[in-house]
N, C-alpha and C positions, 0 to 999 in steps of 0.2 A: 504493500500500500504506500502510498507518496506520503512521503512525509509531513507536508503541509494541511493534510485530510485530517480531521480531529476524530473520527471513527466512524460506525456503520449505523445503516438504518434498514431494517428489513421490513418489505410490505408483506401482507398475507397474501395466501394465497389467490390468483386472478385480478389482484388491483395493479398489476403492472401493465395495464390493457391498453388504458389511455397515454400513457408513456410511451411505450411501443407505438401508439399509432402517432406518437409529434406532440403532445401537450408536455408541458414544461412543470405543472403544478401537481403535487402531495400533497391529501386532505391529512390530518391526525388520526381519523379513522380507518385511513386505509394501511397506517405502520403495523408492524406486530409489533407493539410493544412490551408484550411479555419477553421476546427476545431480542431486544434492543429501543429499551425504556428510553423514553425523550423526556423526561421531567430533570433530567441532571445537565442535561445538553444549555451548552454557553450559548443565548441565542443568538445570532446570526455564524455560527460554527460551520463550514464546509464540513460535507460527508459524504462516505459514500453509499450510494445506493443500491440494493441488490433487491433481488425478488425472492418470491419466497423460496425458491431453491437453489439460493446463494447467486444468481446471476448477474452480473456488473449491469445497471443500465446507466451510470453514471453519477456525477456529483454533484452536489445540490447544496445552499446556504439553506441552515434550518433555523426557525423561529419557534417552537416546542408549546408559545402562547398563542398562536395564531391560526385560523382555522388551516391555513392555508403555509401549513407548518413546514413545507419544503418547498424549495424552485431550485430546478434541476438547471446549472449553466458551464454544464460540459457532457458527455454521453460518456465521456472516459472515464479515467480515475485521475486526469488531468484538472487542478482545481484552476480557479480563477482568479489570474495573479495580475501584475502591471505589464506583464510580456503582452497575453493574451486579451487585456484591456484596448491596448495598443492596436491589438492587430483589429481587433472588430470594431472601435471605431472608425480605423481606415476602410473595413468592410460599410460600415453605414457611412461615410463621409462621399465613398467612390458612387454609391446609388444616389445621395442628394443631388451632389455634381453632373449627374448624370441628367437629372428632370429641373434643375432651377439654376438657370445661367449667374446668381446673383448670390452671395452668401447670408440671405436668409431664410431662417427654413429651423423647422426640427428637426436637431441631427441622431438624437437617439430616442426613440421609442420603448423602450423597455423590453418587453419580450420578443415582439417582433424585430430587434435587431439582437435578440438573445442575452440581452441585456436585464434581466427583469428588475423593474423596483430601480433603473434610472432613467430621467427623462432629462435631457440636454434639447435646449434652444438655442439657436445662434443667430443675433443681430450683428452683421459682421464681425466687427474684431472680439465684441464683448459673449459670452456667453452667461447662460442663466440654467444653475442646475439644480434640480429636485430630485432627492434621494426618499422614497416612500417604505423601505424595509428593513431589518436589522442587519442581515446581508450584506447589502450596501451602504449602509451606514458605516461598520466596519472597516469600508475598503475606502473613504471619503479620499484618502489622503494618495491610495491608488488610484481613483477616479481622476481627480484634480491633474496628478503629475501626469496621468497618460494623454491626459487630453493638452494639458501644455504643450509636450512633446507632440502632438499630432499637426496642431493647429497654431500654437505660438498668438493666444489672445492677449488683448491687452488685458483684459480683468476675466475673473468668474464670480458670478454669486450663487449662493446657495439657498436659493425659495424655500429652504426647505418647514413651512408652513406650510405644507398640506393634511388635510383634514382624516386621509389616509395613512399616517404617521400612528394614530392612536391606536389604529388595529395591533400595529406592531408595537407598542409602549414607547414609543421613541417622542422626545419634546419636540417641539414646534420653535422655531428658530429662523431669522434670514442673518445671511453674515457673509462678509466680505473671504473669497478663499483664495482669489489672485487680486493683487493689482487693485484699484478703485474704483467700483463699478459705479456708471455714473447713474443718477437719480431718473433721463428719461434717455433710449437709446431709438436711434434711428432706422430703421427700414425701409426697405420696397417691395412692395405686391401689388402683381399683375402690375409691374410700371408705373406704381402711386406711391408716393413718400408717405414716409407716417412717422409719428413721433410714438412712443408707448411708453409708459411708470414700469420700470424696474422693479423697484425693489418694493412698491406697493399697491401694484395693482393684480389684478386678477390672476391667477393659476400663475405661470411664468412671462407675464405682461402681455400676452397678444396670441390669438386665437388662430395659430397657420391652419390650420385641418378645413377652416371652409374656404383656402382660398382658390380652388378652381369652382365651386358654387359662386361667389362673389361675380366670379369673369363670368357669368352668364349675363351681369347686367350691363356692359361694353355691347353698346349696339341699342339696347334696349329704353333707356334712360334719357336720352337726349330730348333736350325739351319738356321733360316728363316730372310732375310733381312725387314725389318719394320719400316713405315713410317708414325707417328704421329702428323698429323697435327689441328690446334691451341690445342698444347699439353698442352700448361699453363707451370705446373711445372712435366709435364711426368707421369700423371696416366697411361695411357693407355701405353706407349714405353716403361716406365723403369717397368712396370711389365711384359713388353716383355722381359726385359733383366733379369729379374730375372728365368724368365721361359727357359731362351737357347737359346734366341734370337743372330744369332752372331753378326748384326750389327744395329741398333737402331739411327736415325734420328727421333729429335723433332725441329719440324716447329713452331715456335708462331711471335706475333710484341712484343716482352715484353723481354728486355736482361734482367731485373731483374727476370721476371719468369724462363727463362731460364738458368740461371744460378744457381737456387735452381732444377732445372730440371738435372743439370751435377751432384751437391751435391748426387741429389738422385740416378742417376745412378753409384755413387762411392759406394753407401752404398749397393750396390748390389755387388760389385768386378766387375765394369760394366763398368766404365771410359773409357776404351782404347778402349768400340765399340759402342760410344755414339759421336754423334756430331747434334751439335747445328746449327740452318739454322734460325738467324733473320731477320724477314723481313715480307711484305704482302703475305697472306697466297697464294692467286691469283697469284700473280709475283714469289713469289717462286716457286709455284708448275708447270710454264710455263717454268722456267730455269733451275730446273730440268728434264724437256721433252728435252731443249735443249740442256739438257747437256746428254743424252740418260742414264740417270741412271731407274733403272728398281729395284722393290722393289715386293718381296712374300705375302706381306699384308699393308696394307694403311689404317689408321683410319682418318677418317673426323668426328670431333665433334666440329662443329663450335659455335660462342655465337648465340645467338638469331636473324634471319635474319629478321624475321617478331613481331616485338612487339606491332605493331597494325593492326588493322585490314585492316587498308590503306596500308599499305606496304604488303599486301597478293602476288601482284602481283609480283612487285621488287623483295621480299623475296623468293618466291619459283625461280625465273628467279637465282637466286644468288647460293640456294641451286643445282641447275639445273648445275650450270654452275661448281661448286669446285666439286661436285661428276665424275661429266663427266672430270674435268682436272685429278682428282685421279683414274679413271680408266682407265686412258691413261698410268699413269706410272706403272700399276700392269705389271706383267710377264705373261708368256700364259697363266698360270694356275692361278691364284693369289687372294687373298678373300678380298673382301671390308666391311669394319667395317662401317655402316654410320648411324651419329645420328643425332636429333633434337632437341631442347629443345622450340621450338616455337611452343607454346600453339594455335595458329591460324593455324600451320599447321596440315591436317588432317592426320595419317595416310599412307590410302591410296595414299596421294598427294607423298608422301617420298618414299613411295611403289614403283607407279609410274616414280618419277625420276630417279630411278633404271634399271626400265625396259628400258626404253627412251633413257637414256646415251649409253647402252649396243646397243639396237640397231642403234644409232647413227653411235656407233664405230663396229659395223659389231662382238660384243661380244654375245656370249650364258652366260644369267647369272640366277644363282638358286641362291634365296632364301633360307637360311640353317637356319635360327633363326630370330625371333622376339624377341625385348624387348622391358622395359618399366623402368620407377624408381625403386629403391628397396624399400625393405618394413618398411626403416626407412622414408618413403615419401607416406605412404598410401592414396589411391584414396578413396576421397569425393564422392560416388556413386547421390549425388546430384549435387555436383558442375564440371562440366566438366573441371573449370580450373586447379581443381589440379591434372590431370592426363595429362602431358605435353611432357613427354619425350617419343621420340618412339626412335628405334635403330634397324637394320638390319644386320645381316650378310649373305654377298652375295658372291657365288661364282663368277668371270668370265672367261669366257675360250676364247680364239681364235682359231675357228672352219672353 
């Protein structure tokens, strides 16, 4: 055994199934822990893994508190060091470079670049990284150096304030891990500049996964009034206004988002048809109706309604409800932008509240486009989590 492995873990019989066919994750239920007990296990400790009749499927960081007590990130008994750090972000670095002429983009996705539990952003020179497991926690300090060595940034931060930290007992922290990451970092998508908050705004400051849904509005927007609701800091509006949009409304609860939202729309020469609507996304978009304002396209991309499986119910009733308020305010003709980033929502469920709303409101509505993440966010063809985001563009008419 390599030296660096801290020891074994054996499943029971038949739970190496999913393993074998490419998933990456060990439930605690599926260990035998009669013959290699996890309650003494240093969480985030490399081990190796075997089946129940001693067979290698590889090595894995374990967490002993978490349901989701192992993630497998080698097949061998190769553990996962700053060599092999190295080598797979040049693996994920060579596919970004390949799909986005510009350096920015997410550059690690966690399991889908076999990375699990990190996620790395890159705004050019600077990067912004989130560490979600005790695994990775562990290796911060291999993280950090291997990506210097890959990329040579001027700063790293470390978001690591997310809300999926607690799973694993790890504290919530942002903190400077290179150089001085500055307060707002610059961007480009789909050919629009953007300004976005570092080190306090949303998830790792800026939403890359809708950015080929965004470029369905190039072309569509010119001349056209346009309604961005939970806009954040205006991906979706102010690339409306870069594109001809003549009047531009961004909806969020965040005056500090929104106010990086106006910067952005100045950088456009875009100020004077950009106005800002704070407040609940709900209550705004009913006082809007009341105030009979009427808009050519309406983007709903809300946060996450459904984050667990219990709120499946609640969460599509939610979704249900802001789509049907946003296609109350389109014009006769008018197209709806509508996403989801809720991994428990199927699909067809988003499909469906589509159709539903439309007939509700006595609308004919087509389907014009399907999306999904871009390909800085590739799908884990074993793991169904990390294909999360759907996105529709819909016509609807009053017929």
């Amino acid at each position: 055994m390599n030296e660096q492995i801290a020891g074994v873990i054996r499943l029971k019989k038949n739970e190496d199934r999913r393993l074998k066919a490419g998933h990456l994750w060990i439930y605690s239920n599926e260990v035998d822990v009669a013959q290699t007990p996890l309650k003494h296990i240093l969480p985030g400790s490399q081990l190796r893994v075997e089946s129940a009749n001693g067979q290698l499927l590889g090595t894995a960081y374990v967490n002993p508190h978490s349901l989701i007590c192992a993630r497998l990130v080698t097949r061998t008994d190769q553990p996962l060091d700053r060599s092999l750090l190295v080598h797979r972000i040049k693996i994920a670095l060579s596919l970004r470079e390949r799909f986005f002429p510009e350096p920015f983009y997410r550059l690690i996705y966690g399991e889908s670049d076999l990375l699990p539990g990190l996620v790395v952003d890159r705004f050019g020179e600077h990067l912004c990284v989130q560490i979600t497991t005790a695994g990775m926690e562990l290796m911060t300090d291999e993280i950090i150096a291997a990506l210097d060595k890959v990329l040579r940034p001027s700063s790293i931060l470390l978001r690591n304030d997310s809300s999926a930290r607690e799973f694993e007992n790890l504290p919530e922290q942002v903190v400077a891990a290179l150089g001085e990451p500055p307060a707002e970092v610059e961007l480009i998508e789909n050919g629009v500049r953007f300004i976005a908050p570092l080190h306090d705004g949303q998830k790792t400051g800026w939403f890359y996964d809708q950015r080929p849904n965004r470029a369905w509005l190039k072309g569509l927007v010119e001349g056209k009034r346009v309604l961005d609701v939970f806009s954040y800091v205006g991906a979706f509006g102010v690339q409306a206004l870069a594109w001809g949009a003549k009047d531009v409304w961004c909806a969020d609860a965040s005056a500090r988002a929104l106010d990086i939202a106006q910067k952005n729309a100045q950088l456009q020469g875009g100020g004077d048809r950009f106005t800002a609507l704070e407040g609940d996304a709900f209550a705004s978009l009913k006082a809007l109706k009341e105030n009979d304002e009427r808009f050519d396209v309406v983007i709903v991309d809300p946060p996450a309604f459904i984050k667990r499986k219990k709120d499946l119910a609640a969460g599509t009733q939610a979704y249900r409800r802001i789509n049907e308020l946003a296609m109350r305010l389109l014009d006769r003709d008018g197209l709806l932008l509508a996403g989801s980033c809720s991994m428990h929502l199927p699909r067809e469920s988003l499909h469906d509240i589509l159709r539903a709303s439309g007939r509700h409101l006595d609308r004919h509505v087509q389907v014009l486009a399907e999306g999904m993440q871009g390909a800085d966010h590739p799908v884990h063809p074993s793991i169904q989590e990390t294909r999360y985001l759907k996105a529709f563009l819909a016509r609807s008419v009053r017929v």
